[in-house]
C-alpha positions in Angstrom: -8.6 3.9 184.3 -9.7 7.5 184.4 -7.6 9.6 186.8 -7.6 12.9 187.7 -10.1 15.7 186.9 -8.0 18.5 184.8 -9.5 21.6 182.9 -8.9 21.3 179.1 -9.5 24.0 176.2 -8.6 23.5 172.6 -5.4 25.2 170.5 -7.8 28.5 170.3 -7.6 28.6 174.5 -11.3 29.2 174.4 -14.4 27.4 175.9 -12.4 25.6 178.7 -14.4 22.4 180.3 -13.2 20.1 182.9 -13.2 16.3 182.5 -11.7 13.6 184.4 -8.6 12.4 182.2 -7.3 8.8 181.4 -4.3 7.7 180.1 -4.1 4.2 178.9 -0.8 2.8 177.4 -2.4 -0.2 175.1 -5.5 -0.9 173.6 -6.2 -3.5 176.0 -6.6 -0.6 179.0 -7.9 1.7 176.6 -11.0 -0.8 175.7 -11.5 -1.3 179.7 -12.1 2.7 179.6 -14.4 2.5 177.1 -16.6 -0.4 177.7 -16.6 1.4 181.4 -17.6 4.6 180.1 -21.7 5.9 180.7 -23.9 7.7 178.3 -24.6 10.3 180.9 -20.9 11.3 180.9 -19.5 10.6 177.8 -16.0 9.9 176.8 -14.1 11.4 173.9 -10.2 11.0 172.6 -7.4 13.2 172.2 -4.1 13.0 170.7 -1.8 16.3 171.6 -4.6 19.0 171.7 -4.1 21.1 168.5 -8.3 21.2 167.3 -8.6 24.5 167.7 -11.9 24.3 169.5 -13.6 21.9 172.1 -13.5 19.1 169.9 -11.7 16.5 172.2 -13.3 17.8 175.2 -15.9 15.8 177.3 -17.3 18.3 180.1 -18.3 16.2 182.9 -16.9 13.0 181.3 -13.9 11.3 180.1 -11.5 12.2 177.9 -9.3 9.5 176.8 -5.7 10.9 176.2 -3.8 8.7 173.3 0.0 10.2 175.0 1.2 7.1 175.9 0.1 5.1 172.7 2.7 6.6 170.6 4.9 3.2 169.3 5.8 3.1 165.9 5.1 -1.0 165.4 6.6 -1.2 162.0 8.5 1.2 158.7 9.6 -0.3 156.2 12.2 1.3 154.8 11.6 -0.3 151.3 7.9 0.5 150.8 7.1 3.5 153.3 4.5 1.9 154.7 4.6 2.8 158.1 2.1 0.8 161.5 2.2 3.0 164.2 -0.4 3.7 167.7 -2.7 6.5 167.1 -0.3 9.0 169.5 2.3 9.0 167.4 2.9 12.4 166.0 3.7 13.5 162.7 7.0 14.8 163.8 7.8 11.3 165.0 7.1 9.8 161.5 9.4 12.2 160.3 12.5 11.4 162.5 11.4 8.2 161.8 11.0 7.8 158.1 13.1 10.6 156.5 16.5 9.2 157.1 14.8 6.2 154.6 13.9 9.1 152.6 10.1 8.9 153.5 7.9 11.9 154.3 4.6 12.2 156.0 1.9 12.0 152.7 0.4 15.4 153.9 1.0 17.6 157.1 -0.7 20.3 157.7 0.5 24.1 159.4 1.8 22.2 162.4 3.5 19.0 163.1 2.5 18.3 166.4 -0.8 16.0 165.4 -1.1 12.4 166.1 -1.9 10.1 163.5 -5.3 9.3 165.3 -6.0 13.3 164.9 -5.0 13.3 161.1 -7.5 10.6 160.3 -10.4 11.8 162.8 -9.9 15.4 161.6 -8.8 14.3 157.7 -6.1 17.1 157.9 -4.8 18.8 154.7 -1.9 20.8 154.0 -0.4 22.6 151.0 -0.4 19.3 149.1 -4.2 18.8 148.5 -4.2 19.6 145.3 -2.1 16.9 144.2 -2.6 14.6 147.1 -5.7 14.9 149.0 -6.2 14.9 152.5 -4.6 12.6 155.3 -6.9 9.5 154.5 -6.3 8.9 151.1 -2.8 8.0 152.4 -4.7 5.4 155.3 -4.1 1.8 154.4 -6.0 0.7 157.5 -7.1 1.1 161.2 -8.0 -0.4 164.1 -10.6 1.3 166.4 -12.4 0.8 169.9 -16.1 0.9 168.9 -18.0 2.1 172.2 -18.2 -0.6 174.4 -14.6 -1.5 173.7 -15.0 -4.0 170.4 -11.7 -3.8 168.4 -12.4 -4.3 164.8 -9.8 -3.3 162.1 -11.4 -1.6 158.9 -9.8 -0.5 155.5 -11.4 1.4 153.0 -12.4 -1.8 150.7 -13.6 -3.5 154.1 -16.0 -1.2 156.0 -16.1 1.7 153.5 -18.6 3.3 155.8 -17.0 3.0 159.0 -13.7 4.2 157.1 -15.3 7.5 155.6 -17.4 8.1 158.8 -14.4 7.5 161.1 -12.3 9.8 158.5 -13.0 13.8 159.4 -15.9 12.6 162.0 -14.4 14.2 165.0 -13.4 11.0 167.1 -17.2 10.1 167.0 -17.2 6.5 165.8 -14.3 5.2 167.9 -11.2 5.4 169.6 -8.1 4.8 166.5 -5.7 2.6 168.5 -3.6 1.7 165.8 -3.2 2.8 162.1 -1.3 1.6 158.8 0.1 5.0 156.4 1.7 5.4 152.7 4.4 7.6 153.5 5.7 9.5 150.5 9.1 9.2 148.8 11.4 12.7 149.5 15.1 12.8 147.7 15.7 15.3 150.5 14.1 16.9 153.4 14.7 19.7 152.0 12.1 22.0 150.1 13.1 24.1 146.9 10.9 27.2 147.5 9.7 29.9 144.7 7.9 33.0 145.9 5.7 35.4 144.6 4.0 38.6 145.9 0.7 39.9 144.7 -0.9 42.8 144.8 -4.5 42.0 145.3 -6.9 39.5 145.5 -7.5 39.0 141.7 -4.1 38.3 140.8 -3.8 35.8 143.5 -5.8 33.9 142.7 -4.6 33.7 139.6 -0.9 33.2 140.6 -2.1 30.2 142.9 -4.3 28.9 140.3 -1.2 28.6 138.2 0.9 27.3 140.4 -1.2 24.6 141.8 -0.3 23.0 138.3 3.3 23.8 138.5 4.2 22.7 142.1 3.4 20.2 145.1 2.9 22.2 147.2 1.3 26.1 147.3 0.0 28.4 149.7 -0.9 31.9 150.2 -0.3 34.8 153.3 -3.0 37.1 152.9 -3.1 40.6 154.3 -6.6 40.7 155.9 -6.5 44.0 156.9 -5.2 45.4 153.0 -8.6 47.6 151.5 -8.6 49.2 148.2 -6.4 48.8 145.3 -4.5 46.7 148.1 -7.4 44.1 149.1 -6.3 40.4 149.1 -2.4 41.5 148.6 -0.4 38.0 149.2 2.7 36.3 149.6 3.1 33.4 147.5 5.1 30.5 148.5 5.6 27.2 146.6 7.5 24.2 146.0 8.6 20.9 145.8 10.7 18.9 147.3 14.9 19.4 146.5 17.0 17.0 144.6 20.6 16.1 146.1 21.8 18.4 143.0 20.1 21.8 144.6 21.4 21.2 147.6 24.8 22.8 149.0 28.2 21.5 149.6 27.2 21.6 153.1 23.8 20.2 153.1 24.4 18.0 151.0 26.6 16.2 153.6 23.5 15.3 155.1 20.5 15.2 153.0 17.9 14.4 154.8 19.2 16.0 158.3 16.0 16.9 160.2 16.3 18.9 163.1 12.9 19.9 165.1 12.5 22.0 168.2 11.5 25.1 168.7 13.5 27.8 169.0 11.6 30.1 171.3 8.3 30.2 174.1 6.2 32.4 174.8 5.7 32.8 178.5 2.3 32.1 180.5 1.7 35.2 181.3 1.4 36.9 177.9 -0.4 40.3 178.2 -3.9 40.7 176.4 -4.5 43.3 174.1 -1.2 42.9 172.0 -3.0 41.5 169.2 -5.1 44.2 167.8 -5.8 45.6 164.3 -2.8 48.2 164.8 -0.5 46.0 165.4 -1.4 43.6 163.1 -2.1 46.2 160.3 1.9 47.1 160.6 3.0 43.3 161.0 1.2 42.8 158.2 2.5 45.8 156.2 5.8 44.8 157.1 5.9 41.2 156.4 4.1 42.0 152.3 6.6 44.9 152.0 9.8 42.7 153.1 8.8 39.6 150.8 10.8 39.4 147.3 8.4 39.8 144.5 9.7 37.1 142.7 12.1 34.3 144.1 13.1 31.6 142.6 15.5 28.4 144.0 15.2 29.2 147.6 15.9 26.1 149.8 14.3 26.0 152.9 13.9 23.5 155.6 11.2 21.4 156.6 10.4 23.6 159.3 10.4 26.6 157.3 8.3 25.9 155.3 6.0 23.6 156.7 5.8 24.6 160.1 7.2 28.0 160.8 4.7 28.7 163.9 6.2 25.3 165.5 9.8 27.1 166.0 7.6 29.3 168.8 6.6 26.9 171.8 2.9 27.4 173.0 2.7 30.7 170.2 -1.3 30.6 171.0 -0.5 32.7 174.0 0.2 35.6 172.0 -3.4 36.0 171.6 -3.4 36.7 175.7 -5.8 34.8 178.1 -9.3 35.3 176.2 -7.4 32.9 173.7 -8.6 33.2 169.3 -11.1 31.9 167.5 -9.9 30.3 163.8 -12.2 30.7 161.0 -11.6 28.4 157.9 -14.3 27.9 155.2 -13.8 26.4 151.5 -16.4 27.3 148.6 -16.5 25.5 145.2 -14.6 26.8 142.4 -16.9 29.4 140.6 -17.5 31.2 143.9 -14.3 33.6 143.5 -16.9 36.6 144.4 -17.6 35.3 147.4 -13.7 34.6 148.5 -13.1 38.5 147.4 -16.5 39.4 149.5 -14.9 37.9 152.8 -11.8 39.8 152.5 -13.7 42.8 151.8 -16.1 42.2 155.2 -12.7 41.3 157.2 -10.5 44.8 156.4 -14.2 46.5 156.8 -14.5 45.4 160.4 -10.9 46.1 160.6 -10.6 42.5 162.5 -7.3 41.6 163.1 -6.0 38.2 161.0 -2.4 38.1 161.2 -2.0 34.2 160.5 -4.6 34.6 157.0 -3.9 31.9 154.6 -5.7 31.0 151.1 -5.6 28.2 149.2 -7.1 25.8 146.3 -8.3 22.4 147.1 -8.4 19.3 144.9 -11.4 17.1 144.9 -12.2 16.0 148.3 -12.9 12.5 149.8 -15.3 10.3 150.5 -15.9 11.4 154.3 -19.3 11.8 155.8 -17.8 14.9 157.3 -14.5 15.6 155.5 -14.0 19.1 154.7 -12.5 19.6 151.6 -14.0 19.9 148.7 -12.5 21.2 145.2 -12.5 24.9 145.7 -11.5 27.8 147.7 -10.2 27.6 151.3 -9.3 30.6 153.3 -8.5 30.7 157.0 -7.9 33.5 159.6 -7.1 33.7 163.0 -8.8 36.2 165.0 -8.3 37.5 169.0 -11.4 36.3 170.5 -12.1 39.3 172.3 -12.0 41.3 168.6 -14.9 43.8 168.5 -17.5 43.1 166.2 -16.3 39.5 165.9 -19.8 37.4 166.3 -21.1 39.7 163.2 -18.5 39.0 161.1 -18.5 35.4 161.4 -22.1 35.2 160.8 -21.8 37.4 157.7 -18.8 34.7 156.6 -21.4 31.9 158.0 -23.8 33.0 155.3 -21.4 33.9 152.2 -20.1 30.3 153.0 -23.6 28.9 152.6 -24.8 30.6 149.9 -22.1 29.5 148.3 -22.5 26.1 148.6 -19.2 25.6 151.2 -18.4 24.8 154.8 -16.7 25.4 157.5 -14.2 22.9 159.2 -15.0 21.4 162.1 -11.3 20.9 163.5 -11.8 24.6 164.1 -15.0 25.6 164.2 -16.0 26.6 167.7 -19.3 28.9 167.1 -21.1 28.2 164.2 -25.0 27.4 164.8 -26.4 23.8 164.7 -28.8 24.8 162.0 -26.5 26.9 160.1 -23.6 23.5 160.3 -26.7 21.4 159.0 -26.7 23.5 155.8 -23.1 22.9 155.3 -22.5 19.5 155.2 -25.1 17.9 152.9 -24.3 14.1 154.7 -24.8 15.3 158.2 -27.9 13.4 158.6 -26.2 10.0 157.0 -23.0 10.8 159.7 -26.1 10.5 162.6 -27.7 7.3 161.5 -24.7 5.6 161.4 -23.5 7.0 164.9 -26.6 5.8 166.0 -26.2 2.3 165.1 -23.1 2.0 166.4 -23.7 3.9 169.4 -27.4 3.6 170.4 -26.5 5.1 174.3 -24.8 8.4 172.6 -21.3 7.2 175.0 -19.2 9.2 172.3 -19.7 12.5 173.0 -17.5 15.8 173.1 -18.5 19.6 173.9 -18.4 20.1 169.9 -20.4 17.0 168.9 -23.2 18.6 171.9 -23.2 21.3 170.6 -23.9 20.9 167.0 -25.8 17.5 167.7 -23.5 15.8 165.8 
């Protein structure tokens, strides 16, 4: 049953709402909240909170917390397929399934999402080129429609259910329970080569390259760089280690897995820390400190999967006005437009200290999946950055002009008519919504706001 009222806000600490919060621990209660829930409020899930915006928010409603629905139900050890509830995290499938030698099928920059969040959000992660997002790894779920039916759907059964409920936001349903591919690992270990680049050209170049060469690849950018030095990156990519790369000592214990973080941040983090002078030197130092070529480095899961996890609660460091993420993709073919949004960034001399860019493989078949094949670039920006609401609009129209989107895990300004322009399926997303929820009970602060 719905509890107590608490105030809620997103990873990005921004547009805080207040909703009453219920807990259920099986899908039996959980249906009871639903079927119980009113149009007038609304009632929305959430796993562990890491949508950078207001997306499992309800203001005035319900939110339906999935924290005590975290049971793996079955791994088998032979096959990797894994049935778990829809709070377990991806860091539980991972203590879980590596000492079998199975990995999570994609993860992306954190590892604190629950499996109900990877399939409502269809995270990526350095992997897409080679293996897609989260739900191309989804053998099948089971979800509360509103009014509490449980039906279970797979791709081949409900193919429209499947690619609305995958990337729609928590929307269709409440995921209760879900069936995963994991993927085979020798090691948990990561055999890492880097590369630095000087500017935005040969970046993309370098990834280009290696997204045929490794796994996995990713690029720090220096938002801030201008000149000669615009787009100047760090380069990291991989694959996972054999036993043979490994050390004497790790190789004791191959697939030793050890997560925590190391450090907090405290509550009371002062504002203002985060600005472009700061971040212009952090930035200079990190580029300047990075080898500019490495090759053979192993790293640990952590490392190089997660390195912001190691710092508990590190979205403080943006101080109490909290930070707006940005990430867009454009098709391939619209390189002058990723080279245009670095070149409006340094301009406004916003500070992105967390600026990563990427290539995509083909995307999905999700009514509002977000990748696409292309370009993806994200940055992280203090919400209280001067100039900021310019900027993004300037990115908002580069990205539609050519031909991308923004994604809405993150997304927590971008106009209604501008998101429409984005996502060619919107209107198919709304029809079927409608069907299966003629009295509009699903509802979050993000679906409100962009009528989704």
């Amino acid at each position: 049953m719905p509890g107590r009222t608490v105030r809620l806000t997103g990873w990005g600490r921004v547009s805080p709402s207040s909703a009453e919060l219920a807990s259920p621990g099986s899908a039996a209660a959980a249906a009871v909240v639903l079927a119980r829930a009113t149009a007038g409020r609304g009632v929305i899930p959430r796993g562990l909170g890491r949508s950078y915006n207001n997306a499992a928010q309800c203001d005035g409603g319900v939110v339906i917390s999935t924290a005590r629905l975290n049971r793996i139900v079955d791994l088998d050890a032979a096959t990797g397929l894994v049935t778990c509830e829809a709070g377990v995290s991806l860091e539980q499938l991972m203590v879980a399934g590596l000492p079998a030698g199975w990995f999570v099928p994609v993860s992306p920059g954190t590892r604190q999402v629950t499996v109900g969040g990877a399939i409502a959000a269809d995270v990526h992660g350095k992997n897409h080129h080679a293996a897609g997002s989260f739900a191309r790894h989804v053998r099948s779920f089971e979800i509360l429609l509103p009014g509490g039916e449980a039906r279970t759907v797979t791709e081949q059964s409900d193919p429209a259910l499947f690619w609305a409920t995958a990337g729609g936001m928590g929307l269709t349903g409440l995921i209760v329970r879900a069936t995963v591919q994991l993927k085979p690992v020798a090691t948990s270990r990561v055999r890492v080569d880097t590369a630095r680049t000087a500017d935005i050209d040969q970046t993309m170049a370098v990834l280009a390259e290696h997204d045929r060469r490794y796994g996995y690849t990713v690029a720090w950018s220096d938002s801030l760089a201008r000149g000669a030095g615009l787009g100047r990156s760090v380069i990291t990519s991989g694959d996972f280690a054999e036993p043979a790369d490994l050390s004497p000592a790790d190789a004791q214990d191959p697939f030793a897995f050890r997560p925590g973080a190391r450090l907090g941040v405290p509550p009371g983090f002062p504002p203002g820390l985060i600005n472009r002078y700061t971040v212009a030197l952090a930035n200079a130092g990190y580029y300047r400190r990075a080898p500019r070529s490495r090759s053979g480095e192993i790293q640990t899961i952590g490392t190089f999967f997660h390195p912001l996890d190691g710092i508990r609660n590190w979205n403080r460091v943006y101080g109490p006005g909290g930070f707006r993420q940005y990430q867009y993709v454009v098709p391939f073919g619209a390189e002058a437009a990723v080279r245009r949004s670095f070149e409006l960034a340094s301009q406004a001399r916003a500070p992105s200290f967390v600026t990563v860019l990427k290539r995509f493989g083909a995307g999905d078949e999700g009514l509002l999946s977000f990748p696409m094949a292309g370009w993806t670039l994200a940055l992280d920006f203090p919400a209280r950055t001067p100039g900021l609401d310019g900027l993004l609009g300037s990115l908002d129209r580069l990205v539609v002009e050519a031909g991308g989107r923004v994604y809405l895990a993150k997304d927590s300004r971008v106009p209604p008519d501008v998101l429409a322009e984005m996502y060619p399926r919107l209107a198919e997303f709304r029809k079927l919504r409608a069907e299966l929820d003629p009295a509009g009970t699903l509802a979050s602060d993000l679906s409100r706001r962009l009528g989704l």
